[in-house]
PQR file of N, CA, C, O and H, with PARSE charges and radii, in Angstrom:
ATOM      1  N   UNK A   1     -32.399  23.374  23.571 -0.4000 1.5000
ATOM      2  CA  UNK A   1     -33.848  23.426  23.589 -0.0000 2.0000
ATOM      3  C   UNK A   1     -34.386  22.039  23.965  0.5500 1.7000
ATOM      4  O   UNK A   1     -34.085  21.061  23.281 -0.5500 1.4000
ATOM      5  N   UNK A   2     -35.091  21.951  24.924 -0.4000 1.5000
ATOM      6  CA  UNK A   2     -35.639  20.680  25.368 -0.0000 2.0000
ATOM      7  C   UNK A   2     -36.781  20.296  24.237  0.5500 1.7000
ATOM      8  O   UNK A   2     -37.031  20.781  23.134 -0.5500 1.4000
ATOM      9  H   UNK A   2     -35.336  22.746  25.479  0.4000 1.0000
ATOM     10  N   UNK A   3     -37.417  19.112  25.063 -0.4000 1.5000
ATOM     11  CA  UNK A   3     -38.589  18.838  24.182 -0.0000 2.0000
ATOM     12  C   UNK A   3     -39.967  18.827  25.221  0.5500 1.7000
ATOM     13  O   UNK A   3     -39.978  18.981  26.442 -0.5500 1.4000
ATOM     14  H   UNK A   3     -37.214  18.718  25.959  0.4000 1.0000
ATOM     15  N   UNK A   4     -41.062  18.600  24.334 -0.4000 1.5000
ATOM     16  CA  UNK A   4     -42.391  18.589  24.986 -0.0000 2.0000
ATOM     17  C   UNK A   4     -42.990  17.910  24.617  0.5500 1.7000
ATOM     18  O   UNK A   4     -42.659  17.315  23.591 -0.5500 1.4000
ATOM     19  H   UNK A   4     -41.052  18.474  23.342  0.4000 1.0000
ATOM     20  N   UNK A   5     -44.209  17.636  25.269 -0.4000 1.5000
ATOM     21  CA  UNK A   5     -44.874  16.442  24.921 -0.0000 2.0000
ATOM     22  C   UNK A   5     -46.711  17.139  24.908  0.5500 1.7000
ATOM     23  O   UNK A   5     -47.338  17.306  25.954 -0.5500 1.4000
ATOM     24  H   UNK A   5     -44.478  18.119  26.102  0.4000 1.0000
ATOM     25  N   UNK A   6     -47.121  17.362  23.907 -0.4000 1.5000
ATOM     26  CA  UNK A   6     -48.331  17.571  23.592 -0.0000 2.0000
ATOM     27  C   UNK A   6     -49.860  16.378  23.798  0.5500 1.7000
ATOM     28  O   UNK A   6     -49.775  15.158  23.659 -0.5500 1.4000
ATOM     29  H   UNK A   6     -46.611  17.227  23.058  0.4000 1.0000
ATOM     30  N   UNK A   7     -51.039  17.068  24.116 -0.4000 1.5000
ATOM     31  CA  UNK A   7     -52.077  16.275  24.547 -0.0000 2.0000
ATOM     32  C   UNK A   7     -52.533  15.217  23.546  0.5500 1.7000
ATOM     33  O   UNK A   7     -53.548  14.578  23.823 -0.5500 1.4000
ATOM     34  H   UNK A   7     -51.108  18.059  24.229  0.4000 1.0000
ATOM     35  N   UNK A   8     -51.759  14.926  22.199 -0.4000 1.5000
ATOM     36  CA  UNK A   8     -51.672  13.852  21.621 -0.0000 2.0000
ATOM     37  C   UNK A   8     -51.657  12.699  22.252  0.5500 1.7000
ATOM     38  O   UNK A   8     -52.389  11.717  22.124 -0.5500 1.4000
ATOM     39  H   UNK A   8     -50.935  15.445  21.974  0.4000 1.0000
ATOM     40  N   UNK A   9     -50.385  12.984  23.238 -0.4000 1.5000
ATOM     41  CA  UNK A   9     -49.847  11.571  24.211 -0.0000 2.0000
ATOM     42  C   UNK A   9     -51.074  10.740  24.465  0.5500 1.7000
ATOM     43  O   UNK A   9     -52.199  11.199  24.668 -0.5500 1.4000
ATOM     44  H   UNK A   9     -49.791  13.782  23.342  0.4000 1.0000
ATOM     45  N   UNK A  10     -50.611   8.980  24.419 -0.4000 1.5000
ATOM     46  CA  UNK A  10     -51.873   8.553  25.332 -0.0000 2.0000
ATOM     47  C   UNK A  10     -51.256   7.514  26.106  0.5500 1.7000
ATOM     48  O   UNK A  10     -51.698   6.367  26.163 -0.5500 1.4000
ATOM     49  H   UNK A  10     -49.697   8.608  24.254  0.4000 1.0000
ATOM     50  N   UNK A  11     -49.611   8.174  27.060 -0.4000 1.5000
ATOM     51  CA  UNK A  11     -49.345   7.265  27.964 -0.0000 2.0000
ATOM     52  C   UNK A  11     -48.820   6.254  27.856  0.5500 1.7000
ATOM     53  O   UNK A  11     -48.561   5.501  28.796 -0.5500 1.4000
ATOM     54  H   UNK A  11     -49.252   9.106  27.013  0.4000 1.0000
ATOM     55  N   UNK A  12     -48.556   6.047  26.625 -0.4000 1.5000
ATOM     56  CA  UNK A  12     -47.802   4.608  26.371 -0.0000 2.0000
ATOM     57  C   UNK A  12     -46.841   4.484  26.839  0.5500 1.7000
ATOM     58  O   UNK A  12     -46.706   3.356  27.312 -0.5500 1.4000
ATOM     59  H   UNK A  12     -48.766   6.659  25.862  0.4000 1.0000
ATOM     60  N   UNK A  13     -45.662   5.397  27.022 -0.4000 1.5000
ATOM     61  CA  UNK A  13     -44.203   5.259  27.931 -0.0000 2.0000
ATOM     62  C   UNK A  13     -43.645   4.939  27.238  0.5500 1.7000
ATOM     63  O   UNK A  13     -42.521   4.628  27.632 -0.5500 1.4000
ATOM     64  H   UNK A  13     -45.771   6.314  26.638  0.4000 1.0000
ATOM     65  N   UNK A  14     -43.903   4.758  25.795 -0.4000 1.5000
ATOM     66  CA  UNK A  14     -42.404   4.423  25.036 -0.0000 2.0000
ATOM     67  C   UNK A  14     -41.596   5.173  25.172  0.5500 1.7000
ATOM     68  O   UNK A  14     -40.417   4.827  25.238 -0.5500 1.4000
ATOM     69  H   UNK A  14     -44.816   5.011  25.475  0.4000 1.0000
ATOM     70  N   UNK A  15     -42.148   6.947  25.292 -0.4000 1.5000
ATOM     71  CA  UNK A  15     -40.629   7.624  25.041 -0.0000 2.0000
ATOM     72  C   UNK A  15     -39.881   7.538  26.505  0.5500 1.7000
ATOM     73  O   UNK A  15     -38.657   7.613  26.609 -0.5500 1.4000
ATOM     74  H   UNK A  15     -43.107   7.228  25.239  0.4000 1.0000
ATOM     75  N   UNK A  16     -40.844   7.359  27.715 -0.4000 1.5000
ATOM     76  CA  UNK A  16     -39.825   7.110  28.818 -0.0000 2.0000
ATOM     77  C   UNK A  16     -38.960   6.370  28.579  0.5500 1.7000
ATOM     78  O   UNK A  16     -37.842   6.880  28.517 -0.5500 1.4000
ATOM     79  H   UNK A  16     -41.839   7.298  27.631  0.4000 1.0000
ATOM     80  N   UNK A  17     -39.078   4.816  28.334 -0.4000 1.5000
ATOM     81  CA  UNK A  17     -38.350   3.811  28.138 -0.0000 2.0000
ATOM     82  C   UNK A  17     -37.353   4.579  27.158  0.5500 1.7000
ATOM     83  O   UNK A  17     -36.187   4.301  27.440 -0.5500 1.4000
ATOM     84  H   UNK A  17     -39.987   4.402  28.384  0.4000 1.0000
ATOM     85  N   UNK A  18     -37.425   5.108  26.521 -0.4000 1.5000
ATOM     86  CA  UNK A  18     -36.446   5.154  25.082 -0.0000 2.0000
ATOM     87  C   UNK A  18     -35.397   6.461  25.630  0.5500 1.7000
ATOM     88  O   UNK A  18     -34.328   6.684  25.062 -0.5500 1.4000
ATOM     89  H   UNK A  18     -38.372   5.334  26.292  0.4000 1.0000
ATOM     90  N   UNK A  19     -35.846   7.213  26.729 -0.4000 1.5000
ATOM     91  CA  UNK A  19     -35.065   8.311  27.430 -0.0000 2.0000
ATOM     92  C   UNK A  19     -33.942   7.752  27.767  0.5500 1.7000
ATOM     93  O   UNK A  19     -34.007   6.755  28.486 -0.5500 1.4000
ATOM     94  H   UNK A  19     -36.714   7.032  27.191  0.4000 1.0000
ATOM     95  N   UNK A  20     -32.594   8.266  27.319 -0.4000 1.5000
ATOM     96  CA  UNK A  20     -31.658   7.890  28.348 -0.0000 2.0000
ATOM     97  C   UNK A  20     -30.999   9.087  29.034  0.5500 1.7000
ATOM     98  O   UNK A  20     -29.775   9.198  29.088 -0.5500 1.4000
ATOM     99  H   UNK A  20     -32.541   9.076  26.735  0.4000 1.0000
ATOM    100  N   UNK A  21     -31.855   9.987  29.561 -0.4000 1.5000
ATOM    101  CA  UNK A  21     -31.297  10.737  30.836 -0.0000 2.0000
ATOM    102  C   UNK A  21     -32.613  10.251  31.754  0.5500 1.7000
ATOM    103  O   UNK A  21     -32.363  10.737  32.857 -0.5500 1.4000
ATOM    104  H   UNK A  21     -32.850   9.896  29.518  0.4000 1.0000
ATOM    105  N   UNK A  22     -33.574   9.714  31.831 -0.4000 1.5000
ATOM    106  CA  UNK A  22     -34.579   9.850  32.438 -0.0000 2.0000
ATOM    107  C   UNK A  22     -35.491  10.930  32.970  0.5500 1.7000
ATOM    108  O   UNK A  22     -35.866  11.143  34.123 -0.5500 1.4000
ATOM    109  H   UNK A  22     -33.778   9.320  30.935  0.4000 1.0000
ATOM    110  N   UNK A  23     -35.772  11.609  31.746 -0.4000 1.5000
ATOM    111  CA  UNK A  23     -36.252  13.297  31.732 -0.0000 2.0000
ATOM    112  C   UNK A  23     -37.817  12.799  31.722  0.5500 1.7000
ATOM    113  O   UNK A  23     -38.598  13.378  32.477 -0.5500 1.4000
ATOM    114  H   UNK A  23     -35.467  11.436  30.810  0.4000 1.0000
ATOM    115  N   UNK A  24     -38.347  11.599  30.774 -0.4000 1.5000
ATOM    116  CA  UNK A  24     -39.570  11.990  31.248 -0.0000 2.0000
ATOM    117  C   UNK A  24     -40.874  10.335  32.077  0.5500 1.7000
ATOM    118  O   UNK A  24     -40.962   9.136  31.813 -0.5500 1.4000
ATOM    119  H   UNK A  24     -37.712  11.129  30.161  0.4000 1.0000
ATOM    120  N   UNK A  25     -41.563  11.232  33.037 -0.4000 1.5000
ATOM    121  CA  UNK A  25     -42.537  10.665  33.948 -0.0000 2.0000
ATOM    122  C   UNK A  25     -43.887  10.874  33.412  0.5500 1.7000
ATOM    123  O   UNK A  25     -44.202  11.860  32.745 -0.5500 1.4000
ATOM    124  H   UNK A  25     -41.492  12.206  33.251  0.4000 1.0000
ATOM    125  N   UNK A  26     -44.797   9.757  33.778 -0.4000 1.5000
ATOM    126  CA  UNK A  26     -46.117  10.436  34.115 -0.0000 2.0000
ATOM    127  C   UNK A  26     -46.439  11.532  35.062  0.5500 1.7000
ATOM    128  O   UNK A  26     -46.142  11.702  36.245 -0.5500 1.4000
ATOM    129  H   UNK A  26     -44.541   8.956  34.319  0.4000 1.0000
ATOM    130  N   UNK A  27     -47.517  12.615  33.735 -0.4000 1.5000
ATOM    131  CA  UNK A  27     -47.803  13.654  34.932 -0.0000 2.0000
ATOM    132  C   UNK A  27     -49.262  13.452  35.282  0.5500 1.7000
ATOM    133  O   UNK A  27     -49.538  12.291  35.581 -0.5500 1.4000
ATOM    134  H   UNK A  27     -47.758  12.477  32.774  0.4000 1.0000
ATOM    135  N   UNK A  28     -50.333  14.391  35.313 -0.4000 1.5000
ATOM    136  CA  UNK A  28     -51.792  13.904  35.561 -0.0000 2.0000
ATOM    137  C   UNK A  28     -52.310  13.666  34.357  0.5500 1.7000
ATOM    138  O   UNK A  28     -53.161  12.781  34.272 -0.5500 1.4000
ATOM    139  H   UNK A  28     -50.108  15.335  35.069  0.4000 1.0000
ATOM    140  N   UNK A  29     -51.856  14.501  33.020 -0.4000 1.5000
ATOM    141  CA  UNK A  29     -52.839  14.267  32.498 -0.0000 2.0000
ATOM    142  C   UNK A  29     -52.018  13.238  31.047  0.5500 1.7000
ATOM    143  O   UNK A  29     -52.826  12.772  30.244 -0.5500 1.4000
ATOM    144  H   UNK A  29     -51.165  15.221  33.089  0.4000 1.0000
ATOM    145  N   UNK A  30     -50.804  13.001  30.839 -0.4000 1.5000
ATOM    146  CA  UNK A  30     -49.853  12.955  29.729 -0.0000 2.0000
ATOM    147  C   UNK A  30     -48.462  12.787  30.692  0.5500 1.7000
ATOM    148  O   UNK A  30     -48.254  13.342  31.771 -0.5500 1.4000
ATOM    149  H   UNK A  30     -50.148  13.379  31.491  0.4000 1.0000
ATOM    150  N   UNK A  31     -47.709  11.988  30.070 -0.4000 1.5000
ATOM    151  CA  UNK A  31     -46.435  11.824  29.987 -0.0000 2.0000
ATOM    152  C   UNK A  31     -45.318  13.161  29.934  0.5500 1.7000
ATOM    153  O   UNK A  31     -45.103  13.426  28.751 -0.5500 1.4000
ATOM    154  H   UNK A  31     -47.878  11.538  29.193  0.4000 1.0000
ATOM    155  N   UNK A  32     -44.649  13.955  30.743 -0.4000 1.5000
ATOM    156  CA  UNK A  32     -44.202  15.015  30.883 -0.0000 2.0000
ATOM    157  C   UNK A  32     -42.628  15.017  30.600  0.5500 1.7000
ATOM    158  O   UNK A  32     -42.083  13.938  30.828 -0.5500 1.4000
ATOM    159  H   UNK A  32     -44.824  13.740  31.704  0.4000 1.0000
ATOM    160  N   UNK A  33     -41.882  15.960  30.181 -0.4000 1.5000
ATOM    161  CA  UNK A  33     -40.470  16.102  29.911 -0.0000 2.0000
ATOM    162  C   UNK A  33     -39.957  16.784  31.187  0.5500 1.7000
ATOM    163  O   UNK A  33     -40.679  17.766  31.364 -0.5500 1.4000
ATOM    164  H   UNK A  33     -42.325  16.837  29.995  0.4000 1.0000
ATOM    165  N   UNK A  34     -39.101  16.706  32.082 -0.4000 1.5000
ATOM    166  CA  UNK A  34     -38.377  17.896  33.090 -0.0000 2.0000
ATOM    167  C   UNK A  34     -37.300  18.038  31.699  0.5500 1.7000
ATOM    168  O   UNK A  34     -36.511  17.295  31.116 -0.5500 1.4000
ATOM    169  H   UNK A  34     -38.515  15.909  31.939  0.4000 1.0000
ATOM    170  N   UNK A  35     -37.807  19.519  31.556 -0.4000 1.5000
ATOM    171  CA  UNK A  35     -36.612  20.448  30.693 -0.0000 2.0000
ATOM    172  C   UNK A  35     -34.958  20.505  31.065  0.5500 1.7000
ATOM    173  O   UNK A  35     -34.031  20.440  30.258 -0.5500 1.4000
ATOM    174  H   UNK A  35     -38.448  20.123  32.029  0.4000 1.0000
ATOM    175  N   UNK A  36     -34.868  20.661  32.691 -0.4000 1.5000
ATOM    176  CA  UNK A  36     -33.866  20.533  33.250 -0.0000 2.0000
ATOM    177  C   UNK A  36     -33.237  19.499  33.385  0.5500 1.7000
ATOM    178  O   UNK A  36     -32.262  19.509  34.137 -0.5500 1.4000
ATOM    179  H   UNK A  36     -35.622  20.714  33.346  0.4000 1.0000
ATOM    180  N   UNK A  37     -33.669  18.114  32.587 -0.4000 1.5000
ATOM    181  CA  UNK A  37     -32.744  17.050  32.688 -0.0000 2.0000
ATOM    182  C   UNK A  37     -33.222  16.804  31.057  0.5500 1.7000
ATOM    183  O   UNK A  37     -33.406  15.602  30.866 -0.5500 1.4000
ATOM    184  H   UNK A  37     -34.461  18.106  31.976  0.4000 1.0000
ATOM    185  N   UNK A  38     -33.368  17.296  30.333 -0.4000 1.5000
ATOM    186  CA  UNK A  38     -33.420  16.819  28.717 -0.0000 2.0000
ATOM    187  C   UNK A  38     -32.308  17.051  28.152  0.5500 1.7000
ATOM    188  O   UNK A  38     -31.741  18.139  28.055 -0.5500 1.4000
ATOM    189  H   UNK A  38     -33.218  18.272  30.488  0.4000 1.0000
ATOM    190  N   UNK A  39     -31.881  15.762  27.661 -0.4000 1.5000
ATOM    191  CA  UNK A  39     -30.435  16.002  26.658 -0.0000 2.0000
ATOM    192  C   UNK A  39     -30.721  16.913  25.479  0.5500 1.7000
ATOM    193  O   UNK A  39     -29.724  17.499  25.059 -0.5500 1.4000
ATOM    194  H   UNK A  39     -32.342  14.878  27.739  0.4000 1.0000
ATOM    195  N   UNK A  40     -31.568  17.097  25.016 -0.4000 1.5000
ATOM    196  CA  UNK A  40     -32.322  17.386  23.440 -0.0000 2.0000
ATOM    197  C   UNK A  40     -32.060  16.216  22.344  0.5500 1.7000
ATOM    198  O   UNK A  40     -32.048  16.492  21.144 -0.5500 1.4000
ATOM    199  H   UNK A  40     -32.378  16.621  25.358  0.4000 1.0000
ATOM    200  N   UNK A  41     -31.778  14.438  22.984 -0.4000 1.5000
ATOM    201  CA  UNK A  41     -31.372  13.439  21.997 -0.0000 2.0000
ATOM    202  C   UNK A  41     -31.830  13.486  20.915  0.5500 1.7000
ATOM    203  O   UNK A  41     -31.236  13.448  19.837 -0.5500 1.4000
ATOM    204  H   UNK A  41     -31.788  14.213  23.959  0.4000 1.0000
ATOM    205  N   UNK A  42     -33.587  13.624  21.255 -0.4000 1.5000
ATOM    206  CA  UNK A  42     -34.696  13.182  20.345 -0.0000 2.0000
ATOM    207  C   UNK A  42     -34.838  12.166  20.210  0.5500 1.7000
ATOM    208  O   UNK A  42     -35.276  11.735  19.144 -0.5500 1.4000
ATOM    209  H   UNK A  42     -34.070  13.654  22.130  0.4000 1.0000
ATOM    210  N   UNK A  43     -34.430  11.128  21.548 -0.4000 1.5000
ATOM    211  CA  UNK A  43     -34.844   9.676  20.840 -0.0000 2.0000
ATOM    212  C   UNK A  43     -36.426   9.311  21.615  0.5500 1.7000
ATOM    213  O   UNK A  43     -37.031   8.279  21.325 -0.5500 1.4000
ATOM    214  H   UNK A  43     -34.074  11.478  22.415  0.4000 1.0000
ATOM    215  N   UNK A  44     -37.002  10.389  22.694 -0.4000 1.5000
ATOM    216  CA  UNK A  44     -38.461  10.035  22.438 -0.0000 2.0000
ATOM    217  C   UNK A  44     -38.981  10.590  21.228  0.5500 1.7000
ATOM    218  O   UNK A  44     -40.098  10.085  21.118 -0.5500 1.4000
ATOM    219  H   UNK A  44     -36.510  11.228  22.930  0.4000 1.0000
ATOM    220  N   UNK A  45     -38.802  11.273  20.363 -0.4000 1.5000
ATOM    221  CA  UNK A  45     -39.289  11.660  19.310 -0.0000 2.0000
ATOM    222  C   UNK A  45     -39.695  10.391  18.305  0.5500 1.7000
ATOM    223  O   UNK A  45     -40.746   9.975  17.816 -0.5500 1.4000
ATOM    224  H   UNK A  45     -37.894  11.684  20.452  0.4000 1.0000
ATOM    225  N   UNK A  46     -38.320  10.012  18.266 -0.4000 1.5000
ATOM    226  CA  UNK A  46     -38.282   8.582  17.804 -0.0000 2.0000
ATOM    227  C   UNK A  46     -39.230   7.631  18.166  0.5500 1.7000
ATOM    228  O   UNK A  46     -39.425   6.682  17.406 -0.5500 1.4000
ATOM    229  H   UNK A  46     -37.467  10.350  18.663  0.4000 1.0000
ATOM    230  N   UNK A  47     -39.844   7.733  19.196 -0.4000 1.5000
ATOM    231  CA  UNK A  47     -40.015   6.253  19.638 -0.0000 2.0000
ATOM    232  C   UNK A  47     -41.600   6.536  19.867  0.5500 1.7000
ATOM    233  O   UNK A  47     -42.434   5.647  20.037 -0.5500 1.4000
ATOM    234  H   UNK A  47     -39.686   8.504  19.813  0.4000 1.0000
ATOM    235  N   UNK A  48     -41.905   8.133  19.838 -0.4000 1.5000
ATOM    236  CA  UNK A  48     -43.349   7.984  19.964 -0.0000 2.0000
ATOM    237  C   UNK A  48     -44.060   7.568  18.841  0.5500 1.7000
ATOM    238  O   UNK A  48     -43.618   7.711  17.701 -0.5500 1.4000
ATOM    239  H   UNK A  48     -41.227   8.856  19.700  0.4000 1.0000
ATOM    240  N   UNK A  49     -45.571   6.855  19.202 -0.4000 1.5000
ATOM    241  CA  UNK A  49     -45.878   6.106  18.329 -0.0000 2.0000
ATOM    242  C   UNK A  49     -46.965   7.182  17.844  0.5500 1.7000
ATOM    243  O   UNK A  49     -47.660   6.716  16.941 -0.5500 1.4000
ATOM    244  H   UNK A  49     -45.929   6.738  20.128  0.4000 1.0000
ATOM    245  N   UNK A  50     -47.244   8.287  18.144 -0.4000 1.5000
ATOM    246  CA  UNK A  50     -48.136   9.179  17.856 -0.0000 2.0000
ATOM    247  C   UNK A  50     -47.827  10.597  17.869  0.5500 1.7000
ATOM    248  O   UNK A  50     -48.669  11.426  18.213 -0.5500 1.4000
ATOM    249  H   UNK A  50     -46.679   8.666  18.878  0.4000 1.0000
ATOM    250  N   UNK A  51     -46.584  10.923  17.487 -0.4000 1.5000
ATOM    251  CA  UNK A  51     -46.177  12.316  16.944 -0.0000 2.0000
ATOM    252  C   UNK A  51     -46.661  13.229  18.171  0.5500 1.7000
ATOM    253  O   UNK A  51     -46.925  14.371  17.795 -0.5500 1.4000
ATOM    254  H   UNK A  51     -45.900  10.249  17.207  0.4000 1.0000
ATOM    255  N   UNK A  52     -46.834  13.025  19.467 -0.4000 1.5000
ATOM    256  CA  UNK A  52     -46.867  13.605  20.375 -0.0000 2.0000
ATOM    257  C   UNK A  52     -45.822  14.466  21.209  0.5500 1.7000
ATOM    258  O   UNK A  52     -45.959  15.079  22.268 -0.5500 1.4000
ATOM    259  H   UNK A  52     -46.619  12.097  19.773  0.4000 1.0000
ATOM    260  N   UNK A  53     -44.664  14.290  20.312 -0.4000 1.5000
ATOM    261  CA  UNK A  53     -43.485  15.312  21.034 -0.0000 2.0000
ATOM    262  C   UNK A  53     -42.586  16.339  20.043  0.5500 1.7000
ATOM    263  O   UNK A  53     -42.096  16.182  18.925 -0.5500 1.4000
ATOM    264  H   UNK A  53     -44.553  13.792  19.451  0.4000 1.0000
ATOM    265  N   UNK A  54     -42.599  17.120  20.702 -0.4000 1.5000
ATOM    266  CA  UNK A  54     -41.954  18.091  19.786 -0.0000 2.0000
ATOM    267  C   UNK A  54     -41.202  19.422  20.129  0.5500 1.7000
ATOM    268  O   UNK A  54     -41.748  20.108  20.993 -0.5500 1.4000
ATOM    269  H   UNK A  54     -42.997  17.248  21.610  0.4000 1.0000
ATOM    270  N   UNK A  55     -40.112  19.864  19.626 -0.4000 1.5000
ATOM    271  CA  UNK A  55     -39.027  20.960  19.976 -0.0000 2.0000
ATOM    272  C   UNK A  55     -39.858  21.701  21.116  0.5500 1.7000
ATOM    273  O   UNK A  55     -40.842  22.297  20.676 -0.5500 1.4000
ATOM    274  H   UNK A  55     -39.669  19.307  18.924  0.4000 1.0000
ATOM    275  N   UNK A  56     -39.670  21.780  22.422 -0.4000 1.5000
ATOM    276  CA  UNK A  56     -40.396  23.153  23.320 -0.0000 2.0000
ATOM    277  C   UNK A  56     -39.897  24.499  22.770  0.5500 1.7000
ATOM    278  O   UNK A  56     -38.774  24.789  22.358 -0.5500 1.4000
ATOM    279  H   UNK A  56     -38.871  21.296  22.779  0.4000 1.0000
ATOM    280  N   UNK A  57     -41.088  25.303  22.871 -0.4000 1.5000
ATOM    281  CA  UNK A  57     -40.839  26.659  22.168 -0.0000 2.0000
ATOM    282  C   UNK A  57     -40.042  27.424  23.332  0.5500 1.7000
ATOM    283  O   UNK A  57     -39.651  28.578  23.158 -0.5500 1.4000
ATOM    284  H   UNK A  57     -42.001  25.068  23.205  0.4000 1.0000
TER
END
């Protein structure tokens, strides 16, 4: 199960930086996960500073 990133986000890029598959980019509106390259680490989970990511349903 990948992860997602909810309109909490405000762009900070920590969890990019903290990605180590490089799953997630800026999209237009929030910071986005590609599902198809998510390990399921959880270390943007970790690293967001605003509870903006969470299990994709």
């Amino acid at each position: 199960m990948a992860y997602a990133i909810n309109d909490s986000c405000i762009s900070c890029g920590a969890c990019a930086d903290a990605c180590p598959a490089g799953a997630i980019s800026q999209g237009d509106a929030h910071f986005e996960i590609n599902p198809d390259t998510c390990m399921d680490c959880g270390a943007c989970c970790d690293s967001c500073p605003n509870d903006a990511i969470h299990p994709a349903d």
